[in-house]
C-alpha positions in Angstrom: 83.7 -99.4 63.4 80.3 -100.7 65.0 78.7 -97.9 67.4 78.8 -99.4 70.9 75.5 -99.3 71.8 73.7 -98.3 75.8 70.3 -99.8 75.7 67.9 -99.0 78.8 65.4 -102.0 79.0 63.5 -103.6 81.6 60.5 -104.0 78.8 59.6 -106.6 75.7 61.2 -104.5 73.4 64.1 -104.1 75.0 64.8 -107.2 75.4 64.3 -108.3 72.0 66.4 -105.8 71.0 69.3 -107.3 73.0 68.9 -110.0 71.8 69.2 -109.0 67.6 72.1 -106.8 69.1 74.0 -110.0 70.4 73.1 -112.0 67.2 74.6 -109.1 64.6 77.5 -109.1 66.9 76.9 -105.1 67.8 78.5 -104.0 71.5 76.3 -103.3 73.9 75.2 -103.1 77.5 71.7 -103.3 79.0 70.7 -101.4 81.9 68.1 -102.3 84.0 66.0 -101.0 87.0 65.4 -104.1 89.4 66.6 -107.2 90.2 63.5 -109.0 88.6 64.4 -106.9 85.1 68.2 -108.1 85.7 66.9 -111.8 86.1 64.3 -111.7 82.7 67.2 -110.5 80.7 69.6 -113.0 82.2 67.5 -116.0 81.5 67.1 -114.2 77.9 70.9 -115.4 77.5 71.9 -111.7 77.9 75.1 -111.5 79.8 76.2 -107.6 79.6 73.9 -106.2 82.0 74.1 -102.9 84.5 71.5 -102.9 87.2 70.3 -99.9 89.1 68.3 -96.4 88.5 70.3 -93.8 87.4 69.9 -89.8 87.0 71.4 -87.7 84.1 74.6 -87.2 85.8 75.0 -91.4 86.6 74.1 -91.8 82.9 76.1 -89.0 81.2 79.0 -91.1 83.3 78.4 -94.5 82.2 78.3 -93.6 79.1 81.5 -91.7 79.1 83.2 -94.2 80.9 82.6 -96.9 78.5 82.4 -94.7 75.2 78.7 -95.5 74.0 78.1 -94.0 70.5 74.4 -94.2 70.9 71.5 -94.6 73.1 68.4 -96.5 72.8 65.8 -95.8 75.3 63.4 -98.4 75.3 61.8 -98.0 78.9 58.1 -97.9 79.1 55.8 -95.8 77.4 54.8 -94.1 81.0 58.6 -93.8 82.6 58.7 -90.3 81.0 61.0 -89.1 83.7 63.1 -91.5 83.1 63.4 -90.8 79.6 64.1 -87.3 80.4 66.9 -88.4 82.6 68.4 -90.1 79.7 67.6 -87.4 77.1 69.5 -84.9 79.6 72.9 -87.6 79.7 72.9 -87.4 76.0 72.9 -83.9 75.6 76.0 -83.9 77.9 77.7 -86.4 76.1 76.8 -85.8 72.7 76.1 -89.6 72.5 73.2 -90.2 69.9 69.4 -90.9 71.9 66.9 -92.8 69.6 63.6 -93.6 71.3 62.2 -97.1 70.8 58.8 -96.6 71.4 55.1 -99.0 71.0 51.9 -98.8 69.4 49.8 -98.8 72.4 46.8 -98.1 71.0 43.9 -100.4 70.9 42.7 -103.0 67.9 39.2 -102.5 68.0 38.2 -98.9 67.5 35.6 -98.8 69.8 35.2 -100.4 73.2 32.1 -99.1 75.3 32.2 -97.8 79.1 36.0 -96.3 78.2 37.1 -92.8 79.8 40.4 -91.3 78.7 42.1 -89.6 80.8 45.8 -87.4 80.5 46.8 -87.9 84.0 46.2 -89.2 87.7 44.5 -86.3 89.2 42.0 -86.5 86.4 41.9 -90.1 86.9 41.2 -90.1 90.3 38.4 -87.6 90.2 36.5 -90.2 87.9 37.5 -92.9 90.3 35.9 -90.8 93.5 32.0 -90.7 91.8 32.4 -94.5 91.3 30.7 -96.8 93.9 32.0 -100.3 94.0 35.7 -102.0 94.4 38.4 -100.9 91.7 40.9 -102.9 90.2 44.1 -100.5 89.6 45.9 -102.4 86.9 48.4 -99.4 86.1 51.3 -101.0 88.0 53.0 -100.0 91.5 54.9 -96.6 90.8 51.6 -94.0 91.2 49.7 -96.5 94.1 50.2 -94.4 96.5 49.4 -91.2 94.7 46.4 -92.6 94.2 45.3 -94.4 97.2 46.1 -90.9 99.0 42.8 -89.1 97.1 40.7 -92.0 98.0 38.5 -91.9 101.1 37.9 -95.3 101.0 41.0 -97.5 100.3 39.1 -100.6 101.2 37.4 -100.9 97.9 40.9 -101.1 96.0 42.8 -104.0 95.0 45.7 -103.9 92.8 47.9 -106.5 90.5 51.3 -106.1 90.7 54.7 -107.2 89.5 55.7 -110.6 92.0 59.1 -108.6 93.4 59.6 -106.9 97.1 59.7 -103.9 95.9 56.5 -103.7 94.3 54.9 -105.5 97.5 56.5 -102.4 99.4 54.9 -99.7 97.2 51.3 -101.3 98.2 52.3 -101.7 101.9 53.5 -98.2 101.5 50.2 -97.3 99.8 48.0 -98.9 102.6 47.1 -102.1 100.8 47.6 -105.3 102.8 46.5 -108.8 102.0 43.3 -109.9 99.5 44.2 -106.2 98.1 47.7 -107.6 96.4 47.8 -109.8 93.4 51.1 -110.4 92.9 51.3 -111.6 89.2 53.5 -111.9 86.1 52.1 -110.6 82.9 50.4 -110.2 80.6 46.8 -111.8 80.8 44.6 -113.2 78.9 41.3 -111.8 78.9 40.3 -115.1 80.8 42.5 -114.7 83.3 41.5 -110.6 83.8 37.3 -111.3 83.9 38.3 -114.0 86.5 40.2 -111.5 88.6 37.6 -109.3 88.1 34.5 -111.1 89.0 36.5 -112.8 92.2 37.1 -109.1 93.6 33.5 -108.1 92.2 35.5 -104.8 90.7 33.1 -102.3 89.4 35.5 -100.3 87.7 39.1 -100.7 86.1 42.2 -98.4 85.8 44.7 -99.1 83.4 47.7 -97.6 81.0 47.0 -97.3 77.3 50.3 -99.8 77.1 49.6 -101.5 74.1 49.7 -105.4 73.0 53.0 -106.3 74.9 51.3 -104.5 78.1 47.9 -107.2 77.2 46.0 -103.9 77.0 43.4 -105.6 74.2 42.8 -108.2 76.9 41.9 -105.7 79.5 39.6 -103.7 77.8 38.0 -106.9 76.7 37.3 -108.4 79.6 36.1 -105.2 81.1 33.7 -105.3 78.4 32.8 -108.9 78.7 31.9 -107.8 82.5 29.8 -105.4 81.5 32.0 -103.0 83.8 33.7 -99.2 83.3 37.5 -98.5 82.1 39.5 -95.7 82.9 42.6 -95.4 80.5 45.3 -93.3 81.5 46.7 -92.4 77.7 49.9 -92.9 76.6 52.0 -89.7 76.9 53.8 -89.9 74.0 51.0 -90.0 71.7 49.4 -86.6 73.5 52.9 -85.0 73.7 53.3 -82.0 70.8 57.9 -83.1 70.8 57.3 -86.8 71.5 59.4 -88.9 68.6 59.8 -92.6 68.2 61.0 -95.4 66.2 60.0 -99.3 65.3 61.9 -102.0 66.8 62.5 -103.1 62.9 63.7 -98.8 62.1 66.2 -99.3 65.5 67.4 -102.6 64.2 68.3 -101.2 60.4 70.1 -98.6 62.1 71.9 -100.3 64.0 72.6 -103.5 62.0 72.2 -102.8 58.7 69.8 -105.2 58.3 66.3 -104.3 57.2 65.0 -107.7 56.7 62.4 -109.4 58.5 62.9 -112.7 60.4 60.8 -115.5 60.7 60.6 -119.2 62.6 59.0 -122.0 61.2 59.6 -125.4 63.9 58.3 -128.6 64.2 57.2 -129.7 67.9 57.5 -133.1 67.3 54.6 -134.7 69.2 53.6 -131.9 70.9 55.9 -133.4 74.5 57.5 -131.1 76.3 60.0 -133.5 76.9 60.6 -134.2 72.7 61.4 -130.5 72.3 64.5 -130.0 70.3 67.4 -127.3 72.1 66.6 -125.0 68.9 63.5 -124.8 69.6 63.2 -124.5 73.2 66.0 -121.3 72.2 63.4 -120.1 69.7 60.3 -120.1 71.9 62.2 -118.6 74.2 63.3 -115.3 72.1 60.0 -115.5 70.0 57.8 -112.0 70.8 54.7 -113.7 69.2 54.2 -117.7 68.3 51.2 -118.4 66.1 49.8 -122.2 65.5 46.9 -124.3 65.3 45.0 -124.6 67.8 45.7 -128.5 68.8 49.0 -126.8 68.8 48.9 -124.3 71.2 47.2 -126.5 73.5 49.5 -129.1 73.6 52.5 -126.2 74.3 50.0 -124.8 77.5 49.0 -121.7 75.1 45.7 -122.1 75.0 45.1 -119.4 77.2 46.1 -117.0 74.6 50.0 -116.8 76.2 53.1 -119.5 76.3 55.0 -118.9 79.3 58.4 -118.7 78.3 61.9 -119.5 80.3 62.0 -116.8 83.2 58.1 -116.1 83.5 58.0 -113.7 80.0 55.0 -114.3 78.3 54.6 -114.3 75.0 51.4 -113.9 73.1 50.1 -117.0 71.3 47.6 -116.4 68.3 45.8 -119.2 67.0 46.9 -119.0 63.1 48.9 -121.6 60.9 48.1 -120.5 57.1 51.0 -118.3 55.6 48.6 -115.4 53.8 46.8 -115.3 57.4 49.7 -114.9 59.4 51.3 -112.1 57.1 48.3 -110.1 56.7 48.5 -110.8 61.1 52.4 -109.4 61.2 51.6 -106.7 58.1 49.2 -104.8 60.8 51.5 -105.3 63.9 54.8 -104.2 62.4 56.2 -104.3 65.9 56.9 -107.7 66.0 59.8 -108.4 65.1 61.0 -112.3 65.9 57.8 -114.2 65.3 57.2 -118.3 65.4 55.2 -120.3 63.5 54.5 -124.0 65.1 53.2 -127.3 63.3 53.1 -130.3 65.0 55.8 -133.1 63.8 58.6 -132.4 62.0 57.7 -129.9 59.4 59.7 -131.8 56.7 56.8 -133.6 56.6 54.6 -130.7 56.3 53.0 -129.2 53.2 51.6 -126.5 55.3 54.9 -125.4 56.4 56.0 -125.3 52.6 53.2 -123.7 51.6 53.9 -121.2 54.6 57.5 -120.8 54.0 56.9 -120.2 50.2 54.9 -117.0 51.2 57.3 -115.1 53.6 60.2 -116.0 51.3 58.2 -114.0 48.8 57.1 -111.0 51.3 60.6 -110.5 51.6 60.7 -112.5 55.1 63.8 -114.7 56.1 62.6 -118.2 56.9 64.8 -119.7 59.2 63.3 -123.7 59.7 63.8 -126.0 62.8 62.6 -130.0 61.9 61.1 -131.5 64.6 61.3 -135.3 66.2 58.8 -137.0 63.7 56.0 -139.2 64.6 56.9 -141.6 61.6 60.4 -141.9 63.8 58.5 -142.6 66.7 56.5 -145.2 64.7 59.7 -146.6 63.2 61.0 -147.7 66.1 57.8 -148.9 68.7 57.3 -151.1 65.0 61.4 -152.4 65.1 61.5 -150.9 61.6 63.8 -148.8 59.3 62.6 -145.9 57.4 64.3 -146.8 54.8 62.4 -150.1 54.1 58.9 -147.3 54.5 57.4 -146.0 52.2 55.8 -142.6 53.9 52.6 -140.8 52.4 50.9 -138.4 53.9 46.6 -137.7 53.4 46.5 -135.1 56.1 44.1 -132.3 54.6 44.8 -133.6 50.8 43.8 -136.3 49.0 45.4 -139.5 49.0 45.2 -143.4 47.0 46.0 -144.8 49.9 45.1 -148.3 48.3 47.0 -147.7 45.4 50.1 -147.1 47.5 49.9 -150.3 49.9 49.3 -152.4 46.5 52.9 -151.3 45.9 54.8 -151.0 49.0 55.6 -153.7 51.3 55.5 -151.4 54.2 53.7 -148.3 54.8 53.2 -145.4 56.8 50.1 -143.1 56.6 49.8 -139.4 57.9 46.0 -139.0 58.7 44.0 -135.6 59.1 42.5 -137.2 62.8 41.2 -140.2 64.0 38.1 -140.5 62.4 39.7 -139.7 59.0 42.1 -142.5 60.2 39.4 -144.9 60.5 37.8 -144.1 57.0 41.6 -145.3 55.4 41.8 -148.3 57.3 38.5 -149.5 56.1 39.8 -148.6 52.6 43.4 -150.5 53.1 41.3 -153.9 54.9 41.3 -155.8 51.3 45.1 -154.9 50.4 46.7 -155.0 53.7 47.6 -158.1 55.6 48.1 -156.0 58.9 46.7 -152.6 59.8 48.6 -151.1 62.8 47.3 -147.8 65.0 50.2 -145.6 66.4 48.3 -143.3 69.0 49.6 -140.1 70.4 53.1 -141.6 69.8 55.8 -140.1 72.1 53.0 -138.5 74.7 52.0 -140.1 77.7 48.7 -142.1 76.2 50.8 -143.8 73.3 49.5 -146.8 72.1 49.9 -149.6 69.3 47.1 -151.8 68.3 45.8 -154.0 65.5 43.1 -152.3 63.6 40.0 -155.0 63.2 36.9 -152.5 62.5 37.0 -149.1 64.5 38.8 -146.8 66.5 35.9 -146.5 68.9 36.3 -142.5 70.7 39.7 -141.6 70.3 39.9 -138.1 69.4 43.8 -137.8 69.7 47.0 -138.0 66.9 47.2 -141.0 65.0 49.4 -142.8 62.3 48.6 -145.9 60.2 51.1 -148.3 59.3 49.5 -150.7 56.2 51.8 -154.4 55.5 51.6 -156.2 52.2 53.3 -159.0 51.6 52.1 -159.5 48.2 53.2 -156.2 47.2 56.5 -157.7 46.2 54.9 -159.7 43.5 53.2 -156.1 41.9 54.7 -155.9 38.8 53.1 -152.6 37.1 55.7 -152.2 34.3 54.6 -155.2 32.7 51.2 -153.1 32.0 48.0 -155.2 32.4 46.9 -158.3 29.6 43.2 -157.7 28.0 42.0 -160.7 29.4 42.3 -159.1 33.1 40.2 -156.2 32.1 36.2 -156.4 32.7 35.1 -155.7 28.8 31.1 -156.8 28.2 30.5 -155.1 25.1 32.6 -152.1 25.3 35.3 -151.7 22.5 38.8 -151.5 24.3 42.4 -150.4 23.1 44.0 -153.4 22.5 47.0 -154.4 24.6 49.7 -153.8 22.1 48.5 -150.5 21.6 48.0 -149.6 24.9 51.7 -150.3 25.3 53.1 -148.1 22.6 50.5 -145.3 23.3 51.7 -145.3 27.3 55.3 -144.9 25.8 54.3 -142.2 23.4 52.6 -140.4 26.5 55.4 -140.7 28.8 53.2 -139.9 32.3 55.4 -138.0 35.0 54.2 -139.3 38.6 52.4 -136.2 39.2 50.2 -136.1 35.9 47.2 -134.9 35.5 46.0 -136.9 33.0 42.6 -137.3 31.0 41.9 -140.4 29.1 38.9 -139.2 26.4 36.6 -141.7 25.1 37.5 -144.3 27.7 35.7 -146.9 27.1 36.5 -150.0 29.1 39.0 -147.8 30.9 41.7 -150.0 29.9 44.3 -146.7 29.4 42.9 -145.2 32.7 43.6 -148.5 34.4 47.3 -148.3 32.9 47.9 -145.0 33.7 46.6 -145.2 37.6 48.5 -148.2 38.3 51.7 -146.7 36.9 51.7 -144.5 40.0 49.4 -143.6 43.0 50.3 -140.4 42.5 48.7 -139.7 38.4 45.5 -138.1 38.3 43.0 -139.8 36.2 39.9 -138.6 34.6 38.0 -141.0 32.1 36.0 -139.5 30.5 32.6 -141.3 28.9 29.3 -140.4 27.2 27.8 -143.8 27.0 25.8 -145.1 30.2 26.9 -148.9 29.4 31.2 -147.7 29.5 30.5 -145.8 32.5 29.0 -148.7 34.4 32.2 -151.2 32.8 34.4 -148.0 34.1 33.3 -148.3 37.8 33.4 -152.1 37.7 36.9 -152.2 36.4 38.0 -148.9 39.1 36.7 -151.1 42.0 38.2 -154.5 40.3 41.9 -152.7 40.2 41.5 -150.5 43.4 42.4 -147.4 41.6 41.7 -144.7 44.1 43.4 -142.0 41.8 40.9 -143.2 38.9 37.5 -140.6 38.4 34.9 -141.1 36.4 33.4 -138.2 34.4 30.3 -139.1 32.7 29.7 -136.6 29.7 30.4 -135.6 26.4 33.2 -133.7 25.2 34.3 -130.9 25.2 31.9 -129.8 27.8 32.3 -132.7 30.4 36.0 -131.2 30.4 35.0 -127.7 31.5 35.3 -128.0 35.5 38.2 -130.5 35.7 41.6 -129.3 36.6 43.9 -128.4 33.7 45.5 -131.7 32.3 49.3 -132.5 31.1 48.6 -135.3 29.3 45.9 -136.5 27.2 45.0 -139.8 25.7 41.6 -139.9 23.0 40.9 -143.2 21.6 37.1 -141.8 20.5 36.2 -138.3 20.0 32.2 -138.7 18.8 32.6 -136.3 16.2 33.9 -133.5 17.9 37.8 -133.9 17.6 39.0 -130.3 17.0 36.6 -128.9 19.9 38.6 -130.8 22.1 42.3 -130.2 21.0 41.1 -126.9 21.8 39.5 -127.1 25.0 42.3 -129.2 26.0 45.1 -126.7 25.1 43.0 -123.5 26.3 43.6 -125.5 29.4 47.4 -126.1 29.2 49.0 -124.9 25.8 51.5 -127.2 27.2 49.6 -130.4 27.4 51.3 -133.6 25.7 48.3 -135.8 23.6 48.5 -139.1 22.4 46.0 -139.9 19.6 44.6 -143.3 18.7 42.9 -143.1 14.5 41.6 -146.0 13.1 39.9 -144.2 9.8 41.1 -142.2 7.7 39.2 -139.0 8.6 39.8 -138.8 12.2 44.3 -139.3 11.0 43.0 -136.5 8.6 41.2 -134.3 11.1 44.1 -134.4 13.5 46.6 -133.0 10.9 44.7 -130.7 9.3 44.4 -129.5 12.7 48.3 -129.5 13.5 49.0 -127.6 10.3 46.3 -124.9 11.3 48.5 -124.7 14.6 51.9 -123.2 13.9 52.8 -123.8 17.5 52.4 -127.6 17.4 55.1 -130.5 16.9 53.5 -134.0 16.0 55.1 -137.9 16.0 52.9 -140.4 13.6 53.4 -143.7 13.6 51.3 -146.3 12.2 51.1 -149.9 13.9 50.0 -153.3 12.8 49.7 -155.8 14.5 48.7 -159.8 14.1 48.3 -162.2 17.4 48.8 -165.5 15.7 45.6 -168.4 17.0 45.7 -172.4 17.3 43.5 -173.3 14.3 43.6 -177.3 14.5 46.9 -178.1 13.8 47.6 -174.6 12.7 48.8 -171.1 13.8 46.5 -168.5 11.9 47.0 -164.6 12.0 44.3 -162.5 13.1 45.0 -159.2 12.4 44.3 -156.1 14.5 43.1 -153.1 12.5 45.5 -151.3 11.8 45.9 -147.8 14.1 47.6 -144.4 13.6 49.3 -143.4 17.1 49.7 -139.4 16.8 51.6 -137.6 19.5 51.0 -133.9 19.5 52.6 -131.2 21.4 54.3 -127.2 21.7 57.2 -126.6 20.0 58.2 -125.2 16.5 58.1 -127.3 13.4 61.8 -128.4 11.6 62.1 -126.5 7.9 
């Protein structure tokens, strides 16, 4: 049987506990102080609520009455006779009390002009040698208390919760007027130096409340003033019996679950309006939401807070890297429901798979909500169907955008920004037939337009849509004919060869694949225009290839195609570890390589091309030095048959030894 569960809110954590409480299905109630706690909670989705304040004898009642098991008090860290009210009920009852307490202490060690104080009547004796106005940011509950050892009341002015009954504490107090700020918190530390340079306040007092209580951002902006800070200090970190637990340490207990949860959400284009129902529920029950900046600011957090349903506001760190925001959450353990935003639909986000791959390994939960995509939105202003698109995405990684509209009919670019935007379209202008700019798609400034030459200042979100018309008559599994590559005096890999050597290889899409001794580049060429995806590096020592190699990488728009002019082994040392290789000419230095190659990536697949005799001997000497290695040899010969008058002569190619080596035991 679940314990049936009293829970006195009315704070952050309280409410965030109700809510895990209704999610694991636990019975509970909530009580509550005031109406304006009732309502929070209410617009929360929490429907079991008892409003009202309560002494021991009340409590001990209710909980008899309904047969509570345990009691979590999660009031606020300065309601201590409150707490002692419930502490009393408890005892009486014999129901279980569990404190849910807050780290309220600051994140910088050291701010300067700070006083601590342990109570009021210390902290008014500090306020009564200060000459200027004070700003009393320590709530309504104690204004009166203090207003009543002031001599001068004129010089206070107070922010307070936007409820009557706060408003009748300061009337009660003496304050009237300019003296009130009625406000919801908490504040960013914009918000608190502008309060305190429009009531030129020479002095603030405030609770040591901690990050839900925006404490950081007072002391701050005090700072950023250049003014004095009294602290009244929280009394459960002075007091010698004072216990608490996490929200995460309440939860275990009372659900059994010990795991951490976390959001990831798409915000479509960043519209209001486009939000999906999931996500307006998550941003709603979220106790931090981190993002990138552009994403913050187009949810109205660029304060530093997102103003969730019911006036809660929920910090809002600028942060969208996984390892960032877990070291973030790893040094505030006390938040327990955070959200990560990215703009889109994160299906269509590496940086939401790279994020999710990290909390899934800290142990973390990764619930995911997809957002209204952009490419939709495209899709439809173009009278398109997505699955006639063919969708690539550049943003922050590199992409052959060229490569890819020389193969698809239609397609759709993600850009990093506008200007990286314009630096693709000039790149697409001698492939595409038509270059179209979708602009902030789905916000009020959408546009479509033709691109000609620039995107002049726009500084907003962008998509590229590329058409090709002749892209239907790419055929790239025919491989390419000799005559079509730029030669000059460069020896080249003849076309049959090429063919059987490709096959031997057997490149995956997402190869990393180095072509040594390239020559003309005629294997490079083969192996970029396979897919736009393969990564190719030809490799060349002599100045006359290399220049043939650019020609032929500019004549084929191969994007994916580098050029690394060099010798090897050594021109190999700083390129990214390959899976497969191709060598049609090793100068010499054959078994350097093989090893170079496989210190790299033991499991690398080569393809060999010998012509002598040596080099076919070199290679298995080497494979029978290597235990480890498997090897394929063919030998090929090959005649093209030529017109001679009246003739067909054979002109024979010389023959070649095609060697495929890779891992894997030899057969006995």
């Amino acid at each position: 049987m679940k314990d049936k569960v009293l829970v006195f809110g009315g704070t952050t954590e309280g409410r965030l506990l109700s809510e895990k409480l209704r999610k694991a299905g636990v019975p509970h109630v909530v009580s509550v102080a005031t109406e304006y706690g009732l309502q929070i909670l209410k617009d929360s989705g929490e429907e079991s609520i008892v409003k009202g304040r309560k002494d021991a004898v009340e409590i001990a009642g209710l909980i008899s009455e309904e047969k509570f098991t345990v009691v979590v008090d999660s009031t606020h860290p300065f309601a201590t006779a409150v707490s002692k009210e419930i502490k009393s009920a408890c005892q009486i009852t014999g129901a279980e009390y569990i404190r849910l307490g807050r780290d309220t202490s600051a994140s910088s060690d050291f701010y300067p002009g700070i006083s601590y104080v342990d109570d009021l009547k210390e902290a008014t004796e500090l306020l009564k040698k200060e000459a200027g106005n004070i700003l009393l940011l320590t709530g309504s509950r104690d204004l009166q208390q203090i207003t009543s050892a002031l001599s001068d009341i004129s010089r206070v002015y107070v922010r307070v919760l936007p409820d009557l009954e706060s408003l009748k504490k300061c009337e009660t107090a003496g304050l009237k007027g300019r003296q009130i700020i009625a406000m919801q918190g908490p504040f960013s530390c914009q918000m608190n130096e502008a309060l305190i340079r429009e009531i030129n306040a020479s002095i603030i007092l405030t609770k040591e409340s901690g990050k839900t209580g925006g404490f950081d951002e007072k002391l701050e902006a005090a700072r950023n003033c250049g003014i004095k800070t009294i602290v009244l200090r929280n009394p459960e970190r002075v007091a010698d019996d004072s216990s608490y637990f996490t929200l995460a340490e309440v939860l275990e207990r009372l659900t059994g679950d010990a795991r951490l949860n976390i959001t990831l959400a798409g915000i479509g284009p960043g519209n209001p309006g486009c939000f999906t129902r999931e996500l307006e529920q998550a941003l709603k029950s979220a106790d931090v939401i981190f993002g990138a900046s552009s994403v913050l600011d187009s949810l109205g957090a660029g304060d530093g807070f997102y103003s969730a349903p019911g006036g809660v506001k929920v910090p809002a760190i600028s942060l969208y890297k996984g390892e960032d925001i877990l070291s973030y959450l790893t040094a505030h353990k006390d938040l327990i429901h955070p959200v990560v935003l990215f703009s889109g639909d994160i299906s269509l986000s590496s940086g939401s798979k790279k994020a999710a791959k990290v909390f899934e390994e800290a142990g973390y939960q990764v619930s995911l909500i997809p957002g209204i995509s952009s490419v939709s939105l495209f899709a439809k202003a173009l009278g398109l169907g997505l699955e006639d698109v063919k969708i690539v995405s550049a943003h922050g990684r590199s992409c052959n955008v060229r490569g890819y509209a020389a193969r698809h009919e239609n397609l759709f670019i993600l850009p990093s920004n506008c200007k990286h935007a314009e630096g693709l379209c000039s790149m697409l202008q001698d492939v595409a037939d038509r270059i179209v700019i979708g602009y902030e798609l789905g916000n009020p400034e959408e546009r479509l337009f033709n691109y000609d030459s620039s995107l002049g200042e726009l500084l907003g979100r962008c998509l590229i849509y590329a058409h090709n018309a002749a892209a239907s008559q790419f055929a790239p599994a025919a491989g390419l004919r000799d005559e079509e590559i730029l030669r000059g005096n460069v020896p080249m890999t003849k076309e049959e060869i090429r063919a059987l050597s490709m096959r031997k290889l057997a490149l995956t899409k997402d190869a990393v694949f180095y072509d040594v001794g390239a020559g003309t580049g005629s294997v490079s060429l083969e192996a970029a225009i396979l897919s736009p995806e393969i990564q190719v590096y030809s490799i060349e020592k002599k100045p006359e290839a290399v220049e043939l190699l650019a020609k032929n990488k500019e004549h084929f728009g191969v994007d994916n195609m580098e050029i690394v002019s060099g010798n090897a082994p050594d021109a190999l040392k700083e390129l990214p570890a390959p899976s497969h290789v191709f060598i049609g000419g090793s100068g010499g230095n054959l078994k350097e390589i093989l090893l170079a190659i496989f210190e790299k990536n033991e499991e690398a697949k080569i393809v060999i091309n010998a012509i002598t005799a040596e080099t076919f001997k070199e290679t298995m000497d080497f494979v029978e030095e290597r235990k480890d290695l498997t090897s394929d040899v063919i030998q090929v010969f090959v005649s093209r048959y030529k017109e001679v008058g009246s003739y067909h002569m054979a002109d024979a190619i010389n023959p070649v030894y095609i060697i495929t080596l890779m891992k894997g035991e030899k057969s006995e």
